[in-house]
MDAnalysis code that builds the backbone (N, CA, C; Angstrom):
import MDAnalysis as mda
import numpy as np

u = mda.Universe.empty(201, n_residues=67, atom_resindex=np.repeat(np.arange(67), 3), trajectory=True)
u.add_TopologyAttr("name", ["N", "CA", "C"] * 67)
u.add_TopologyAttr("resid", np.arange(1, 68))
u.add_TopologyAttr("resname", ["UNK", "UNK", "UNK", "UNK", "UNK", "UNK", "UNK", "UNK", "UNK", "UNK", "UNK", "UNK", "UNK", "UNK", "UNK", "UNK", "UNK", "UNK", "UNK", "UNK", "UNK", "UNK", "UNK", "UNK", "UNK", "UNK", "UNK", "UNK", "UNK", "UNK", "UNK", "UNK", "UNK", "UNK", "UNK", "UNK", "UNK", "UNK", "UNK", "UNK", "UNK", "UNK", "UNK", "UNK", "UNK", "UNK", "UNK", "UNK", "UNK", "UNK", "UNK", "UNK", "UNK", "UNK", "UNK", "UNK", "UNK", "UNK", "UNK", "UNK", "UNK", "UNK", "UNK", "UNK", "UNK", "UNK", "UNK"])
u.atoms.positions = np.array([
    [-20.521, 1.035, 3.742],
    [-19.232, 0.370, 3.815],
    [-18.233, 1.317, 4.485],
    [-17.593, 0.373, 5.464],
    [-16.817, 1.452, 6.079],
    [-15.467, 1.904, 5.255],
    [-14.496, 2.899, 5.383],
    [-13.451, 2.994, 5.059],
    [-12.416, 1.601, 5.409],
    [-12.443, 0.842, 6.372],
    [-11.263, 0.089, 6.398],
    [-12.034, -1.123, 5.319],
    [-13.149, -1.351, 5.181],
    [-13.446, -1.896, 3.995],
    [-13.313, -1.940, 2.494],
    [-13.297, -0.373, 2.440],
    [-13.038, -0.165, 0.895],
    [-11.486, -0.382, 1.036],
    [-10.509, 0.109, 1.832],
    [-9.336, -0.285, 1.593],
    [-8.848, -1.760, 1.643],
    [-9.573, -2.550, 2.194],
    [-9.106, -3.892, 2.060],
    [-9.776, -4.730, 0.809],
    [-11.068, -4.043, 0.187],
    [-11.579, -4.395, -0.993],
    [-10.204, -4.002, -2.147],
    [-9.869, -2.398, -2.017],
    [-8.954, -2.241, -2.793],
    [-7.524, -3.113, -2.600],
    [-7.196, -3.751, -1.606],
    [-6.209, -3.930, -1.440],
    [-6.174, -5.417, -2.089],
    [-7.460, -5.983, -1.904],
    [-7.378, -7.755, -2.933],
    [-7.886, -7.022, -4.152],
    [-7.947, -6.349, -4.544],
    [-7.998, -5.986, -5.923],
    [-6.510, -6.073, -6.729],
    [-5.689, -5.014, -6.043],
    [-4.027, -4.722, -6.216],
    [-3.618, -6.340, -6.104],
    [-3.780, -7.087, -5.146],
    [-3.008, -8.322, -5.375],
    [-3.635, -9.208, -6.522],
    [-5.050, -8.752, -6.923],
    [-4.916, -10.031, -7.890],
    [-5.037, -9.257, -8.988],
    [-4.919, -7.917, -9.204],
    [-4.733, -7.517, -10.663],
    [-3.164, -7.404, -10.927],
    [-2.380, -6.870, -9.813],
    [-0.791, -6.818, -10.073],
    [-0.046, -7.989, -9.588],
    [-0.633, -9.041, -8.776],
    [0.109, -9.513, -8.590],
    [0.823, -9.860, -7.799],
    [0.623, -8.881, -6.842],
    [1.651, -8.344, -5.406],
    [1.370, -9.090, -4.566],
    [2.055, -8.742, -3.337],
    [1.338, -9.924, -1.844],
    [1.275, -8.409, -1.032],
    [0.408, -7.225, -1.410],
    [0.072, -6.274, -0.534],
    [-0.838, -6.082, 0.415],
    [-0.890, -6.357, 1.682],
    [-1.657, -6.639, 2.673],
    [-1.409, -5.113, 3.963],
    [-2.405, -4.887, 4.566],
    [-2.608, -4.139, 5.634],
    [-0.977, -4.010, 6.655],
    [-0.686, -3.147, 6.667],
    [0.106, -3.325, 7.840],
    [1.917, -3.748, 7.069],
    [1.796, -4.055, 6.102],
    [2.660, -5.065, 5.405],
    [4.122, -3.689, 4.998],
    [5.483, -4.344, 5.397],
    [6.577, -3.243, 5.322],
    [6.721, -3.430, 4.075],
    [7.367, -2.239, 2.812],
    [7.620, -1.918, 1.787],
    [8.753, -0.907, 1.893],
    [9.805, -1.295, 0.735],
    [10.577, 0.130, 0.717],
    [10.075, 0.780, -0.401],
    [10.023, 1.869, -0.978],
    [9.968, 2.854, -1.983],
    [11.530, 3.406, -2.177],
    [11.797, 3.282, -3.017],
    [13.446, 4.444, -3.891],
    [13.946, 4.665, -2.269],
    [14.378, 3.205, -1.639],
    [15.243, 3.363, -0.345],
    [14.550, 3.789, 0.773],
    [13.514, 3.932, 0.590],
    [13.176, 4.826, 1.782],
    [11.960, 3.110, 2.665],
    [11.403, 3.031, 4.079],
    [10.797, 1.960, 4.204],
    [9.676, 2.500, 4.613],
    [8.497, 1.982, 4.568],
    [7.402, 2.465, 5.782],
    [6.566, 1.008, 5.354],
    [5.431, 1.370, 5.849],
    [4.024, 0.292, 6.016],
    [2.683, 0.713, 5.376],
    [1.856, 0.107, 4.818],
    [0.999, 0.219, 3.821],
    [-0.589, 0.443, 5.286],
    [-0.716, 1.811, 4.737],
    [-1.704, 1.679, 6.133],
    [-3.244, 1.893, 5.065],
    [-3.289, 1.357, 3.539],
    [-4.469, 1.219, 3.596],
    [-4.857, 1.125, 1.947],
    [-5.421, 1.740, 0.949],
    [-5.356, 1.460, -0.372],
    [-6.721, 1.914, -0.952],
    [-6.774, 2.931, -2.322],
    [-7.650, 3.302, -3.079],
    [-7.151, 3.004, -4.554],
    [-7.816, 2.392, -5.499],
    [-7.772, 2.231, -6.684],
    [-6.720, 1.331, -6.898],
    [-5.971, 1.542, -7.758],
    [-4.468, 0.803, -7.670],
    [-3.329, 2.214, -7.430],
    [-4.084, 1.779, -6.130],
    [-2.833, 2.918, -5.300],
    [-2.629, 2.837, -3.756],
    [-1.720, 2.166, -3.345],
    [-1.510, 2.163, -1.928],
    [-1.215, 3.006, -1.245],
    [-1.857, 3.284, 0.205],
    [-0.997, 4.329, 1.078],
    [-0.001, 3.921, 1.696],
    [0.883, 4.445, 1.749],
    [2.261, 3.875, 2.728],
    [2.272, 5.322, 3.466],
    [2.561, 4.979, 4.893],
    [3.220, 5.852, 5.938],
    [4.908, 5.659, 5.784],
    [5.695, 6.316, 5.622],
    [7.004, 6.616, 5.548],
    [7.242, 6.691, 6.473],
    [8.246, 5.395, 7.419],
    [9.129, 5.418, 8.223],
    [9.603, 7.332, 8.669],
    [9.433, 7.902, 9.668],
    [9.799, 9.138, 9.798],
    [8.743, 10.255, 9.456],
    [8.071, 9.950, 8.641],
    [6.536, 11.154, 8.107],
    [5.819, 11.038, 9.069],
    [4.262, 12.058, 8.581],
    [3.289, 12.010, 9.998],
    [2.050, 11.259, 9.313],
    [2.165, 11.575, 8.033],
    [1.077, 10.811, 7.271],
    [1.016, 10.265, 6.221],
    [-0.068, 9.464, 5.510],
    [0.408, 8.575, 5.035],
    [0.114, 9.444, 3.132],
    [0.909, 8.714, 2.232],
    [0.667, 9.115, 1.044],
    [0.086, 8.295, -0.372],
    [-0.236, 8.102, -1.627],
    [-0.080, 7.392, -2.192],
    [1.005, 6.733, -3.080],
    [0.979, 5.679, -3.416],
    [2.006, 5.435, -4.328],
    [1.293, 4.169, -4.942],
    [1.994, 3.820, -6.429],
    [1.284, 3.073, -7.294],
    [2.010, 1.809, -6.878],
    [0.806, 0.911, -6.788],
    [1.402, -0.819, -6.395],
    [2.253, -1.251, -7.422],
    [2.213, -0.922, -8.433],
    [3.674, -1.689, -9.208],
    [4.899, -0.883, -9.703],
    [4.948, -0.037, -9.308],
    [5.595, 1.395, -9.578],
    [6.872, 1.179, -8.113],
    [8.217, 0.964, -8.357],
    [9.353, 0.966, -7.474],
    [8.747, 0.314, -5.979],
    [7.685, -0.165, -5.862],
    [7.759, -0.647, -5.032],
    [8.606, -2.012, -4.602],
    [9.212, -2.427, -3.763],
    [9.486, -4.053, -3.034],
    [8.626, -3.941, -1.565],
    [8.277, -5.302, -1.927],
    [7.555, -5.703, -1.040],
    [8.191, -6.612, -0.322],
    [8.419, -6.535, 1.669],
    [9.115, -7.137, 2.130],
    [8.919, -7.875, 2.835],
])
């Protein structure tokens, strides 16, 4: 299984265990700040931060909005 697989496995996981509408590519702010969800392990999304070089985790129901 490739990597963009497991992240999109993880990523319909996050929407139907939390709830969310978190999808590939999809803009989010965090505590003001915006970037794009470039991918997802466990219940934990990566977002690239508008302005960063790479991407980090953060927890799908944890201050996120989804936009």
């Amino acid at each position: 299984m490739s990597q963009t697989e497991r992240d999109l496995n993880a990523l319909e996981y996050i929407r139907k265990y939390f709830g969310v509408p978190a999808k590939m590519g999809m803009i989010v702010k965090y505590d003001g700040k915006t970037g794009h969800i470039t991918g997802a392990t466990g219940e934990y999304l990566k977002i690239k931060m508008d302005g960063e070089r790479k991407s980090f985790c953060y927890h799908a129901s944890w201050k996120i909005e989804y936009l």
